[in-house]
C-alpha positions as CSV (number, residue, x, y, z in Angstrom):
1,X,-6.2,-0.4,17.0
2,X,-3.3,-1.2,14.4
3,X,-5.2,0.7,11.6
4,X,-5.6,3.5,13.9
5,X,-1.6,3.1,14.4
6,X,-0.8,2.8,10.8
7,X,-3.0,6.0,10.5
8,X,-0.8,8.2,13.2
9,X,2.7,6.9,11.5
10,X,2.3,9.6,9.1
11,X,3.1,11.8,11.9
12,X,6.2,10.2,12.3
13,X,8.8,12.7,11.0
14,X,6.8,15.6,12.6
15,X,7.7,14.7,16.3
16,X,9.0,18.2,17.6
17,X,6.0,20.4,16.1
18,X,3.7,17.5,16.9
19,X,4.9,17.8,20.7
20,X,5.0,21.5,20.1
21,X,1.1,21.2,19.6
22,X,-0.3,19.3,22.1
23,X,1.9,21.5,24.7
24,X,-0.1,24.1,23.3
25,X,-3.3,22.7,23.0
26,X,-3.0,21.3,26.9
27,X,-1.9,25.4,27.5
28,X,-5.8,26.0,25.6
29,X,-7.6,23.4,27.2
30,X,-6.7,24.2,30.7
31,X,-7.7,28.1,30.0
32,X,-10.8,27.6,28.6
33,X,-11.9,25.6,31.7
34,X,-9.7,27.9,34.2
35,X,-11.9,30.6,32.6
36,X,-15.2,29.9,33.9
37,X,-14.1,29.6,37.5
38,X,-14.2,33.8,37.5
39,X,-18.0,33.4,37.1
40,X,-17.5,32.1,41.2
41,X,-15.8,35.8,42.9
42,X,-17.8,37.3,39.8
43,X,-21.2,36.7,41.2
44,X,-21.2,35.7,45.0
45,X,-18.6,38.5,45.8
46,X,-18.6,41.3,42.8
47,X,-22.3,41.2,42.0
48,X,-23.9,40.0,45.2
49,X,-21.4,40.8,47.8
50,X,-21.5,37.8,49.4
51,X,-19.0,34.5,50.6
52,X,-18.1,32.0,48.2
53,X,-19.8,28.7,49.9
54,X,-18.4,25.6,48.8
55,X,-20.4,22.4,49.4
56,X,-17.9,19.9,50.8
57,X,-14.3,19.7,51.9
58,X,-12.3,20.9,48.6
59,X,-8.7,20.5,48.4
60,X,-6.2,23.2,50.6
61,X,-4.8,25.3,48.0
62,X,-8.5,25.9,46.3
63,X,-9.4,26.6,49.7
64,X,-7.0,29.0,50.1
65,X,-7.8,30.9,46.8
66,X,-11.6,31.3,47.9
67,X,-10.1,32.4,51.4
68,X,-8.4,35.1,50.0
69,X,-11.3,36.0,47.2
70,X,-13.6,36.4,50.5
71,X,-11.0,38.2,52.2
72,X,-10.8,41.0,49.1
73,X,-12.6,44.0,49.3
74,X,-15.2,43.9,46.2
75,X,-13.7,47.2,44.7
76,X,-10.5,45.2,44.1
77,X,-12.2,42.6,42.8
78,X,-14.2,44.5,40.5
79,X,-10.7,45.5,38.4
80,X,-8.8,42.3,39.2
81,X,-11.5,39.9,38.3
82,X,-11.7,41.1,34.5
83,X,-8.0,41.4,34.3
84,X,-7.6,37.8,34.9
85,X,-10.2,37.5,32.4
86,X,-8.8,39.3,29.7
87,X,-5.2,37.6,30.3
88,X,-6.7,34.1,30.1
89,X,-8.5,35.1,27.0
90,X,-5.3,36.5,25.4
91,X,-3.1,33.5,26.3
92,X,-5.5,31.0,25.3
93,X,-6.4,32.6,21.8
94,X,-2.9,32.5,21.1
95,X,-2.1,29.0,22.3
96,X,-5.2,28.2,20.1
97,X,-3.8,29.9,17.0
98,X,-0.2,28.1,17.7
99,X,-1.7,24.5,17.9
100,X,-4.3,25.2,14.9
101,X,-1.3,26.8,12.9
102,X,1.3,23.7,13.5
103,X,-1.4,20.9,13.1
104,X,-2.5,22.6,9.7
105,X,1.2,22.5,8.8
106,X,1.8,19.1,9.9
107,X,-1.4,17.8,8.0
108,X,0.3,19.9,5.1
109,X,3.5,18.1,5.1
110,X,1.7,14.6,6.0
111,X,-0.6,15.4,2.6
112,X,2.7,16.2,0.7
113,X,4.3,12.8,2.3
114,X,1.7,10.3,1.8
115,X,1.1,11.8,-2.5
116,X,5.1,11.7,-3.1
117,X,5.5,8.2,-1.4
118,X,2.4,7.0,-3.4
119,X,3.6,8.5,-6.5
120,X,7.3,6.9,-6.5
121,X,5.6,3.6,-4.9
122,X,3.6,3.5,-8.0
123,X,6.6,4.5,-10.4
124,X,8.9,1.9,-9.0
125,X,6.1,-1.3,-8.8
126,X,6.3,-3.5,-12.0
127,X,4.0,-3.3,-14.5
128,X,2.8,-6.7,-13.3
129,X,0.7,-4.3,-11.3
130,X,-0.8,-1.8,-13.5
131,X,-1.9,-4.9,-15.4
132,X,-4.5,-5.7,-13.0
133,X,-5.4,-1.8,-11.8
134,X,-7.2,0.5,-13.1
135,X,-5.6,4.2,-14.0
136,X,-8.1,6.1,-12.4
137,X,-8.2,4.1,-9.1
138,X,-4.7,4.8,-8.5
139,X,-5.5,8.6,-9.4
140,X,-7.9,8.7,-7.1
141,X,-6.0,7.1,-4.0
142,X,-3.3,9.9,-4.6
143,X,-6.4,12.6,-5.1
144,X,-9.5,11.5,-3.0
145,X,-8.3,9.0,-0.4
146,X,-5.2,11.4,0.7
147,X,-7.7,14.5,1.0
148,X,-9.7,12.2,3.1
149,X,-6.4,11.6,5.6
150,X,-6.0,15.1,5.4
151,X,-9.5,15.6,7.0
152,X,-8.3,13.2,9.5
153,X,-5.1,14.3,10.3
154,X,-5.8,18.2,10.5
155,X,-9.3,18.2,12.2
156,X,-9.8,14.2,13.4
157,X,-6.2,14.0,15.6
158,X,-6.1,17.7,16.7
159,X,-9.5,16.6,18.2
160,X,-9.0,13.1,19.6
161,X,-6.4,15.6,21.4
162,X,-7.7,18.8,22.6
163,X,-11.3,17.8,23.4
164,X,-9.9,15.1,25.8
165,X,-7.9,17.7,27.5
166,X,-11.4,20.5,27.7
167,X,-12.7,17.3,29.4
168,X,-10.3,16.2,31.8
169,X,-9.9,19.7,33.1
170,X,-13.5,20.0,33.7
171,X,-13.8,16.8,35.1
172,X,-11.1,18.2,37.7
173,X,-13.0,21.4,37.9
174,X,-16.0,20.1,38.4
175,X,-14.7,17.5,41.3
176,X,-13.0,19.7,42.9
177,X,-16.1,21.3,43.5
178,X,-18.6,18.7,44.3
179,X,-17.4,15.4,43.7
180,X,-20.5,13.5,44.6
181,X,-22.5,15.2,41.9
182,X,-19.5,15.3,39.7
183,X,-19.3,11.2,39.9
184,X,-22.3,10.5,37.5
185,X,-20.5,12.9,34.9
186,X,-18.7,10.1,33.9
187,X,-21.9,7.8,33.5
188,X,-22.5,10.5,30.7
189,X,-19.2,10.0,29.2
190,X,-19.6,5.7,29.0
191,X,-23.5,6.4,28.0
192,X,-21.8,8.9,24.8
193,X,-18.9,6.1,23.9
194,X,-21.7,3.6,23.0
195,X,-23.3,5.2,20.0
196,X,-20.1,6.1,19.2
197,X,-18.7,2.6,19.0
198,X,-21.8,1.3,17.4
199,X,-22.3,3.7,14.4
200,X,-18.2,3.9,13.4
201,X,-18.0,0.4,12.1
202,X,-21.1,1.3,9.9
203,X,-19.3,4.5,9.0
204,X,-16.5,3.3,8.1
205,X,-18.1,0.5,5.6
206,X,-19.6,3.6,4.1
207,X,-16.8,5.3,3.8
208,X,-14.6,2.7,1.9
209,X,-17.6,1.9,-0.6
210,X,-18.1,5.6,-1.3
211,X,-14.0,5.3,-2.0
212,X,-14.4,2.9,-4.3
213,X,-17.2,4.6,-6.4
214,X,-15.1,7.4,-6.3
215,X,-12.2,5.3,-8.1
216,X,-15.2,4.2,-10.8
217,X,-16.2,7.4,-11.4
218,X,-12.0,8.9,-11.5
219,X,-11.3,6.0,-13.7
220,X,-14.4,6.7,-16.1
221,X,-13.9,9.8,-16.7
222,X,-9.7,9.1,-17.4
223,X,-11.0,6.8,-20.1
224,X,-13.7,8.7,-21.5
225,X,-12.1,12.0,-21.7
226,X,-8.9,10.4,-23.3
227,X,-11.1,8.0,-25.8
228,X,-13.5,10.9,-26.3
229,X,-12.5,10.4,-30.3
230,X,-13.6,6.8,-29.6
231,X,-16.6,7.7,-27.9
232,X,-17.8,10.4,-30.3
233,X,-16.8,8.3,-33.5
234,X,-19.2,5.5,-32.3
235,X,-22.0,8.3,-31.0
236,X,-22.0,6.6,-27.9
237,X,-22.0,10.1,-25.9
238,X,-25.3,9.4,-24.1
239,X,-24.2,5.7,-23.7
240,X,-21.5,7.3,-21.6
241,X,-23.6,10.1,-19.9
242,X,-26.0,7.1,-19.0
243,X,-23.2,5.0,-17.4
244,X,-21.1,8.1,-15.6
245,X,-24.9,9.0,-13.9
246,X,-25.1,5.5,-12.2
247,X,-21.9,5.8,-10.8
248,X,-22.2,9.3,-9.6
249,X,-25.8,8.5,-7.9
250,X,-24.6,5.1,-6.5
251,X,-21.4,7.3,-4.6
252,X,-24.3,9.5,-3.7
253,X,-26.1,7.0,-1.8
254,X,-22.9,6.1,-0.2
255,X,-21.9,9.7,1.4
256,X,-25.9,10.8,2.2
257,X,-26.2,7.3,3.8
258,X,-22.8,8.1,5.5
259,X,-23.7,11.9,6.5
260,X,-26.9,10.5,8.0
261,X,-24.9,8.3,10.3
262,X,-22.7,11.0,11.4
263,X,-25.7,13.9,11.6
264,X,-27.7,11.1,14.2
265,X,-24.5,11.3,16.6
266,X,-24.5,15.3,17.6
267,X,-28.3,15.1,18.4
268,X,-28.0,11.8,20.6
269,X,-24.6,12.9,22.4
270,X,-27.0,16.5,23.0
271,X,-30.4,14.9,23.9
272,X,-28.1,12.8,26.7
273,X,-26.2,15.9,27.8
274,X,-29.8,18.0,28.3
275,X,-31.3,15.6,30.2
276,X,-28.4,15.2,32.5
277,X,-27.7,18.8,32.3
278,X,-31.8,19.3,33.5
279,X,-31.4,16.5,36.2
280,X,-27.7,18.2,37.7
281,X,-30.1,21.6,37.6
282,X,-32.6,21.1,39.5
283,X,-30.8,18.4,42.0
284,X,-28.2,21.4,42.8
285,X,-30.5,23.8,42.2
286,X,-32.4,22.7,45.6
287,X,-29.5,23.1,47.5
288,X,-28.5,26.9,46.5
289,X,-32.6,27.9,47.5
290,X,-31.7,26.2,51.2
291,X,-28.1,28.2,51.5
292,X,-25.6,25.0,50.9
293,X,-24.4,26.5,48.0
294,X,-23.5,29.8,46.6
295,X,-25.0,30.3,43.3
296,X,-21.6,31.4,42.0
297,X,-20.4,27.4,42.4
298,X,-23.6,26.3,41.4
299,X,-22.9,28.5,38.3
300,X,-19.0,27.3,38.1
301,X,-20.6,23.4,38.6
302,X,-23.3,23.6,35.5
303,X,-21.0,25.6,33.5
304,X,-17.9,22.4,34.1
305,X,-20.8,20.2,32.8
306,X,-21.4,21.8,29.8
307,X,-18.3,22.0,29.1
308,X,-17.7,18.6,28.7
309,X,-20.7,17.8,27.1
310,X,-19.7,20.3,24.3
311,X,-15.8,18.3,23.5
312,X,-18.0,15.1,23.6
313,X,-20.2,15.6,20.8
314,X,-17.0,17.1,19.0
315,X,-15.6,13.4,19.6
316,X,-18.5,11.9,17.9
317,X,-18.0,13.8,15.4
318,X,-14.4,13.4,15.5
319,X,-15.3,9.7,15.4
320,X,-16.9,9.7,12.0
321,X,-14.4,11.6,10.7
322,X,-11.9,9.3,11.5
323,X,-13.8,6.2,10.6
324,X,-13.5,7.6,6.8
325,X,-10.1,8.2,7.2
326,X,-9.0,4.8,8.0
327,X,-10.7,3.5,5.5
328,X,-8.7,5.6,2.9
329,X,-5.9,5.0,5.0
330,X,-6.5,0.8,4.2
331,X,-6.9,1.8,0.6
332,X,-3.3,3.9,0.9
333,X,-1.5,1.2,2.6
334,X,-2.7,-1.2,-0.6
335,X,-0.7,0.7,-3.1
336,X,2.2,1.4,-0.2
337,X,2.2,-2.1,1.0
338,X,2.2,-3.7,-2.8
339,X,5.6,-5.7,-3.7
340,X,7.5,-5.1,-7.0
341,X,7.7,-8.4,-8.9
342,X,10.5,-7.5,-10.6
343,X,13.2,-5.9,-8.3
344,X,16.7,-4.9,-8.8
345,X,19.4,-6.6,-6.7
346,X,20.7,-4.8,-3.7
347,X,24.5,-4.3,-5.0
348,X,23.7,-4.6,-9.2
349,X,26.5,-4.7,-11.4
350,X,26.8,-2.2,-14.3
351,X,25.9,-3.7,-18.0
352,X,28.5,-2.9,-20.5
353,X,27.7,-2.0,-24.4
354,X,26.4,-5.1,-25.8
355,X,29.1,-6.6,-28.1
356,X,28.0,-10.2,-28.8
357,X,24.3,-11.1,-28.5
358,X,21.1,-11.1,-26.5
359,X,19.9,-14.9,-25.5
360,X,16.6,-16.6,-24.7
361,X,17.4,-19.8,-22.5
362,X,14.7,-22.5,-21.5
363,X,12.6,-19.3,-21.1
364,X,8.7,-19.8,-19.5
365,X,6.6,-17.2,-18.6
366,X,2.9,-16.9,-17.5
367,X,1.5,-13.6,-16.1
368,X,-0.6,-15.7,-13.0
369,X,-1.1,-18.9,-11.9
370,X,-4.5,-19.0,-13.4
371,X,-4.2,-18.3,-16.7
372,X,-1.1,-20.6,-17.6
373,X,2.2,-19.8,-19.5
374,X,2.0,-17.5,-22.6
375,X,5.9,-18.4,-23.6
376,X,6.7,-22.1,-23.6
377,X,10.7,-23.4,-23.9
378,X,11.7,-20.1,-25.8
379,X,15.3,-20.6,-27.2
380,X,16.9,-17.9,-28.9
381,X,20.4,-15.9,-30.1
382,X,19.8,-12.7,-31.3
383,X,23.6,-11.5,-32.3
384,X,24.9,-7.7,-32.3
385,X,23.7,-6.1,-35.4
386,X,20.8,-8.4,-36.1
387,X,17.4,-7.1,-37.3
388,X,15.5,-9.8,-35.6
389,X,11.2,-10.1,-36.8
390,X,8.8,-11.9,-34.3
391,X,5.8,-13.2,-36.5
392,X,2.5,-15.2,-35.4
393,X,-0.9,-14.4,-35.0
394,X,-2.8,-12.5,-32.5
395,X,-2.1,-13.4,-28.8
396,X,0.8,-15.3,-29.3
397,X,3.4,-13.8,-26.6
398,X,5.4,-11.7,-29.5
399,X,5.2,-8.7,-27.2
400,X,5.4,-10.4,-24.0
401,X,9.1,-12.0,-25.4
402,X,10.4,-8.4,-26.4
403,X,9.6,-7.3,-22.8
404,X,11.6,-9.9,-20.8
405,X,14.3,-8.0,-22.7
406,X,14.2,-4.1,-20.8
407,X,13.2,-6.6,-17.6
408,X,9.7,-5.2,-17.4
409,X,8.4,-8.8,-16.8
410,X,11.0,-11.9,-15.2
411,X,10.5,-15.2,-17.0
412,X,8.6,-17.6,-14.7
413,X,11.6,-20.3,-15.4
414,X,14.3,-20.0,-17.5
415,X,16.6,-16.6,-18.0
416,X,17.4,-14.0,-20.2
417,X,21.5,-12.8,-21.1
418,X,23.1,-10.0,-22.8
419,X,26.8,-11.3,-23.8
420,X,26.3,-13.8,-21.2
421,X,25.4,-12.0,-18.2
422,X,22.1,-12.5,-16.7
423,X,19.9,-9.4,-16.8
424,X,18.5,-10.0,-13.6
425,X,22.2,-9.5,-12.0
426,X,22.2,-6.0,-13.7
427,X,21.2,-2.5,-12.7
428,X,17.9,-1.3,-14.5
429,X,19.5,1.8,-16.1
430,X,22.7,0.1,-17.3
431,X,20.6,-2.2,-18.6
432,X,17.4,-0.1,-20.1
433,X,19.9,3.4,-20.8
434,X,21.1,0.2,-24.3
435,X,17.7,-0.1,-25.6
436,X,15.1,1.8,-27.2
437,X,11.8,1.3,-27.4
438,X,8.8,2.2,-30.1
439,X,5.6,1.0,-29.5
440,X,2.5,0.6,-31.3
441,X,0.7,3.5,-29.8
442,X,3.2,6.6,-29.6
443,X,3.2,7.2,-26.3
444,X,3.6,11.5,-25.7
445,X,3.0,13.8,-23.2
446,X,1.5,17.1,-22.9
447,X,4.4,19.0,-22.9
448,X,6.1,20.4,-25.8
449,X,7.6,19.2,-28.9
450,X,11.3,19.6,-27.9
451,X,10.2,18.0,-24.3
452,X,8.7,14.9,-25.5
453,X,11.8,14.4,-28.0
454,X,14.4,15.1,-25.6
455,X,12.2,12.7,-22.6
456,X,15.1,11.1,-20.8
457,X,17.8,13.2,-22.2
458,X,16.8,16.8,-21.5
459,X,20.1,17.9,-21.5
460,X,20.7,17.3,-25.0
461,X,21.2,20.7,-27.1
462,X,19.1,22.3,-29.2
463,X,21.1,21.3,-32.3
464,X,21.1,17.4,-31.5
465,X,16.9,17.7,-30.7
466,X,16.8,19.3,-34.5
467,X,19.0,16.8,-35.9
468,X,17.2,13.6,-34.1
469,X,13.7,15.3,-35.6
470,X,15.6,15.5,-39.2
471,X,16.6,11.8,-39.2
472,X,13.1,11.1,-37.9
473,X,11.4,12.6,-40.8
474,X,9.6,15.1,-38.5
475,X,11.2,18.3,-39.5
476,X,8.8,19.1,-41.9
477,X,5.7,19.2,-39.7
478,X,7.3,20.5,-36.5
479,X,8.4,23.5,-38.3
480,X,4.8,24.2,-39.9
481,X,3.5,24.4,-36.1
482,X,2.6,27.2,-34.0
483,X,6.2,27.8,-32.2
484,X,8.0,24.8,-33.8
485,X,9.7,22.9,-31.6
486,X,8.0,24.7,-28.5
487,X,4.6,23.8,-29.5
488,X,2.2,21.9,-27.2
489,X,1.3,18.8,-28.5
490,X,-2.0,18.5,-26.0
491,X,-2.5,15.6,-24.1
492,X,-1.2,12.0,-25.4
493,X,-0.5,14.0,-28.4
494,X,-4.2,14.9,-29.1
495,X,-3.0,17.7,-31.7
496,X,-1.3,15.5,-33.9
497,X,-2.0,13.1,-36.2
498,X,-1.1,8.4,-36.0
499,X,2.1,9.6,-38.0
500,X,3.4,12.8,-36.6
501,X,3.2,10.8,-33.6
502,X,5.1,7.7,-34.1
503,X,7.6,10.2,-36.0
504,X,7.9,12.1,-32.8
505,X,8.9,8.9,-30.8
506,X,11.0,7.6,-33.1
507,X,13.0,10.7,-32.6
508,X,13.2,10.5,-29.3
509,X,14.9,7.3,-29.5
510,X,17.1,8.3,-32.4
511,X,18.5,10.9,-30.0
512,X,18.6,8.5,-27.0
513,X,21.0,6.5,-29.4
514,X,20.5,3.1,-28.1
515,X,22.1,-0.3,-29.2
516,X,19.4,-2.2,-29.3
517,X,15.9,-1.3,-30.4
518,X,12.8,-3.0,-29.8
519,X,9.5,-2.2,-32.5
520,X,6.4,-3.1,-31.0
521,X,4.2,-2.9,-34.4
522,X,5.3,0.6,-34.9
523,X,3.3,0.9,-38.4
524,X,0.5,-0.9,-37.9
525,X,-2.1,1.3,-37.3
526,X,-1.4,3.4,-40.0
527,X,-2.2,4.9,-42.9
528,X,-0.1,4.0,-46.5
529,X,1.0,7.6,-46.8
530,X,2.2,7.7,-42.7
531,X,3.6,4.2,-42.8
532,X,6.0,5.7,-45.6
533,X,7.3,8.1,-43.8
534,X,7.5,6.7,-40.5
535,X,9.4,3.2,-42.2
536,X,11.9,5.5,-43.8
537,X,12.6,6.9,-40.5
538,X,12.7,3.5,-38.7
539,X,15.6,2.2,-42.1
540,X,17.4,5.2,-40.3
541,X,17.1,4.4,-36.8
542,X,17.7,0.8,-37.2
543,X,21.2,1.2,-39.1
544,X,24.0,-0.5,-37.3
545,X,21.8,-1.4,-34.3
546,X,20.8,-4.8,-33.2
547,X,16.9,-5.0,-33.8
548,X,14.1,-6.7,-32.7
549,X,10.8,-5.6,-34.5
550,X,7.2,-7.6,-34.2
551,X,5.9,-7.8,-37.1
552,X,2.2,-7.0,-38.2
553,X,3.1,-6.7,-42.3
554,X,5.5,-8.9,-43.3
555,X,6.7,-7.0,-46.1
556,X,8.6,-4.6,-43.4
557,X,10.4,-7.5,-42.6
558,X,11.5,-9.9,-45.6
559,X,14.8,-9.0,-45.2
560,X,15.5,-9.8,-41.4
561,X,18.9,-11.7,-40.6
562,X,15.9,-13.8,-38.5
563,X,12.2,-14.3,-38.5
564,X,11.0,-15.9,-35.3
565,X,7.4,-17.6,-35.4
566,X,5.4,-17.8,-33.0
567,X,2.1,-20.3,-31.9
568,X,0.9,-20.4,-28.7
569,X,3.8,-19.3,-26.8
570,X,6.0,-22.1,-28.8
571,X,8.9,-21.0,-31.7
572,X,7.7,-23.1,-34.5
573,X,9.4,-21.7,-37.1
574,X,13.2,-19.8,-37.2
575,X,15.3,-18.5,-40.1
576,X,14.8,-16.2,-43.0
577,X,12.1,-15.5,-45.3
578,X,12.9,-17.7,-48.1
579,X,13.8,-20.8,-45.9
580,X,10.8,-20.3,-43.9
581,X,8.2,-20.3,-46.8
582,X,9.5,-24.0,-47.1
583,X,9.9,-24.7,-43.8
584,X,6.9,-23.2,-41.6
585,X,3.2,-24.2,-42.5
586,X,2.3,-21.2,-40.3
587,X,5.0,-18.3,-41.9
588,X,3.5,-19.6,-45.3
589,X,0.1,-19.0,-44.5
590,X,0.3,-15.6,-42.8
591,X,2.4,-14.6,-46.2
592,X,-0.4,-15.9,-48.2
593,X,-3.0,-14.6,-46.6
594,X,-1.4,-11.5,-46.7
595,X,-0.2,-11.2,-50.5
596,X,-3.0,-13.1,-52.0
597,X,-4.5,-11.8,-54.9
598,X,-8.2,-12.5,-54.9
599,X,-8.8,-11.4,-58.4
């Protein structure tokens, strides 16, 4: 019952159209079952010209209604009977279009909801998160899983509605006119729930593993597609073909295993209806051959009963429907109910320009429990105007320490301070707007070339865009493009080549002006000819700003104020280049491994 709940919050919001619909779908119901009580005066007084004969005392003011039928001469009727008709049609068919109308529009809106809460619940969680999910999973919760709540909101709820309404008024109907018979209509209805019950907890297993398959085969192709350089470079294509097949057959097994379930509920819910529709037929039938009952509330009686047998197989099948829905409504609420680890504090206070230094205190940090702290008893000043180098060898925390500094990780114990204020008292943009960030991969979008410079500054003019791209070195290239700086780069930048790229970025921090910049390996991956160009544009960017740049050849950083070393989380080494070839074991041999001269 409470993920059923959790499911019909996302109507929350919608309460006045929501009402507005049901009005209008009880308005529907009632017609549709009014409708068929014409087929009484139309056969035992219009066709046959005969009394209506009820079979037991009915309530007064039905009573008086088939009075005055019997009382009307069958000319009348013959006009006034189809008239009624045609009005109940009309009304009904627009009540119908009303409801259908406002629950698509709900759903709509619901749909919109559920992808913009998902999409700013995943902006704002940490990155903590995305650490341990994959990109494609979380695609496909916003995709898949939310067209799956759509099913369930739009066709599942307008049902679980309406068809209880069709069957309550027919129930009434159908009392009304012989309630003795009428009592083992609802031994269908208990005989129907069972199957029900008993194939939606399968269903809804299915569901959630077909989900998840779906999230395999959405993260598969993300990686594929976007490493499709990787894959081809290797010729692992039908590796990958090989691989994307098992997934796809496995979430085929899934949804025909699921779509069997739901397919065996109509024909059970219609094999029970026919045989109590067969029994009711020829009990009743009995009694209109011996004159007890007119064969126009005979008809009125076996039409009531098929009417309810027809919203109950709609319920079963409203039933699977909604099984599949709440299981993509469990996978939702996983990304909705997920905690930031590292929040901002209800009232932060705004960071001023750094002026003095950033400092490491007593600083531990270890991404889980279970695999134990990367950073150990990190102590460390890094003063305004500093160019700062974090050395050590692979897996050593180097880029783990440069991002306690834009708070995209907390330290486990220990803190972090800019001028002596704890970052964790400050707001994130005062404190992220100071520092600028290029990583080893440059990280674009597909958008164009004065887009991704100007990301997080679009208001910037035209002449500063030009003038961040000349200081970056990128000039050059940008203006051999298609339409310059309006050119589409493709997707992560696919159109350009390792250097452009980093160029690119490195622009977009030149014109994001920051005081502090963090390198994450920026030249690293490549080539001699790109490293030039992209280390004359970082000597540009890092003038008069306090730096802190890992590493990978030490001969970009020789003449740091500081070289930090790193060894299993632990500084073991601290000061310049000269005093650390003495000093640190460790610095000496990553230099000499480096500069050796084999010959």
């Amino acid at each position: 019952m409470r993920d059923y709940i959790k499911l019909l919050s996302f109507l929350k919001g919608h309460n006045r159209e929501f009402g507005l619909a049901v009005v209008f779908m009880f308005i529907a119901s009632l017609l549709q079952g009014v409708q068929y009580s014409l087929l009484v005066p139309l056969t035992d007084r219009i066709l046959t010209n005969k009394k209506i004969v009820l079979p037991n005392k009915v309530p007064h003011f039905l009573q008086n209604i088939v009075d005055k039928f019997n009382a009307t001469d069958t000319h009348i009727l013959l006009w006034l009977v189809p008239l009624l008709f045609f009005i109940m049609i009309l009304v009904r068919l627009i009540t119908t279009f009303l409801y259908d109308y406002l629950m698509n529009d709900i759903s709509q809106k619901i749909m919109r909801d559920i992808r913009s809460q998902l999409y700013e619940k995943i902006q704002n969680l940490s990155l903590e998160y995305f650490s341990k999910k994959r990109t494609g999973e979380l695609v496909s919760r916003i995709t898949n899983d939310v067209q799956t709540i759509e099913n369930g909101v739009s066709y599942a709820v307008t049902d679980m509605i309406r068809q209880p309404f069709l069957i309550l008024t027919n129930l009434v109907i159908v009392f009304m006119v012989y309630a003795h018979a009428a009592g083992a209509v609802i031994l269908l209805v208990i005989l129907v729930i069972w199957p029900m019950s008993v194939f939606g907890k399968r269903l809804r297993k299915l569901a959630k593993g077909s989900q998840e398959k779906m999230a395999d085969i959405s993260s598969h192709l993300l990686e594929t597609i976007s490493g499709i350089r990787v894959v081809k470079a290797f010729s692992m294509e039908n590796y990958e073909i090989e691989r994307f097949k098992k997934n796809n057959q496995e979430f085929y097994k899934y949804k025909i295993k699921g779509i069997k379930r739901s397919l065996i509920l109509s024909p059970v819910v219609e094999l029970l209806g026919t045989v109590f529709g067969l029994a009711v037929f020829m009990i009743l039938g009995k009694q209109v051959m011996q004159g007890h009952l007119s064969f126009g509330v005979f008809g009125l009686f076996l039409a009531g009963i098929l009417q309810i047998i027809s919203p109950v197989k709609k319920l079963a099948n409203v039933h699977a429907i909604t099984q599949q829905a709440l299981a993509a409504n469990s996978r939702i609420y996983e990304v909705l109910d997920a905690r930031a680890t590292v929040l901002e504090k209800n009232h932060p206070q705004e960071l001023g320009i750094i002026r003095q230094k950033i400092e490491f205190k007593n600083v531990n940090f270890g991404y889980d429990h279970e695999s134990g702290l990367v950073l150990q008893g990190i102590n460390l000043e890094i003063k305004v105007g500093e160019l700062v180098a974090i050395v050590g060898p692979t897996g050593t925390g180097k880029s783990t320490l440069v991002n306690l500094i834009p708070r995209f990780y907390d330290p486990t114990e220990g803190q972090v301070f800019i001028d002596g204020v704890d970052i964790k008292t400050v707001s994130f943009q005062s404190l992220r707007s100071q520092i600028g960030i290029v990583n080893q991969e440059a990280i674009l979008f597909n958008d164009t070339v004065r887009a991704n410079i100007s990301y997080g500054f679009f208001e910037a003019s035209e002449e500063k865009i030009q003038e961040a791209a000349d200081r970056a070195f990128a000039h050059s290239f940008i203006s051999k493009m298609p339409h310059g700086f309006g050119t589409i780069v493709g997707d992560r930048g696919f159109r350009l080549s390792g250097g452009e790229k980093q160029r690119l970025t490195i622009a977009r921090a030149i014109l994001r002006n920051p005081p502090i910049l963090i390198l994450d390996e920026a030249t690293s991956q490549l080539d001699s000819e790109s490293e030039k160009f992209v280390q004359q544009a970082l000597d540009e960017i890092m003038h008069g700003r306090t730096v802190v740049a890992i590493a990978h050849r030490l001969s970009t950083i020789i003449k740091a104020d500081q070289i930090v070393v790193l060894e299993a989380g632990r500084v073991v080494g601290l000061g310049k280049h000269q005093d650390l070839l003495k000093t640190c074991p460790l610095y000496k041999r990553l230099y000499e491994t480096q500069f050796s001269n084999p010959a």
